[in-house]
N, C-alpha and C positions, 0 to 999 in steps of 0.2 A: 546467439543467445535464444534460446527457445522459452516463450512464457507460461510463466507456471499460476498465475491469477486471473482465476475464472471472474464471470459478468458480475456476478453476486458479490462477490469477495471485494472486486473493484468500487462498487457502491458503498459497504461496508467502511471500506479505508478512506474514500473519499468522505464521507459524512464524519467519521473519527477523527481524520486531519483537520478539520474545519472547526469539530468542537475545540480539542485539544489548542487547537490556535486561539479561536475566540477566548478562551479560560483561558490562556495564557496574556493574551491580550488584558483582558479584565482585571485578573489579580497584576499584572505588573512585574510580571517576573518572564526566565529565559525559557521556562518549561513549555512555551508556546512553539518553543523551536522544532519540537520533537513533535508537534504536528507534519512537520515539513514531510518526515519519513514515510509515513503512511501514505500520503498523495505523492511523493516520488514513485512509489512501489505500485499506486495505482494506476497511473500516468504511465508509466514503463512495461507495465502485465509484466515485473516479472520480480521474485522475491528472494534475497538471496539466502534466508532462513527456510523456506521451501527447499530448497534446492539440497541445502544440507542436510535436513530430514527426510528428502524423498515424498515430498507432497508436493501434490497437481490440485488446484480445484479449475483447471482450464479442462474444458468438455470437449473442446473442438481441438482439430487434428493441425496443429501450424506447423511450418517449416522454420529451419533454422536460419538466424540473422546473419 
């Protein structure tokens, strides 16, 4: 699996995941779940909706898993 989520992008979705959790937290409801995704896909550098549009924001040159 080769990763397609650059440095920036990872910070992006980690900080999203966290609000998206917390507000879900707070109001009390499931939608905090869908925090999870965003820090999956940051955690992992790699995006499976990237892939099927053909978007990189990874700059550097990695090899495949």
């Amino acid at each position: 699996m080769k990763t397609n989520v650059g440095k920036v992008d990872i910070w992006i979705r980690i900080i999203l995941g966290v609000i998206i959790i917390a507000l879900g937290i707070y109001y009390q409801n499931w939608w905090g779940v869908v925090g999870v995704l965003p820090l999956l896909t940051a955690f992992i550098r790699w995006c499976p909706l990237y892939l099927l549009f053909g978007i990189t924001t990874c700059k550097e040159k990695t090899k495949d898993a």
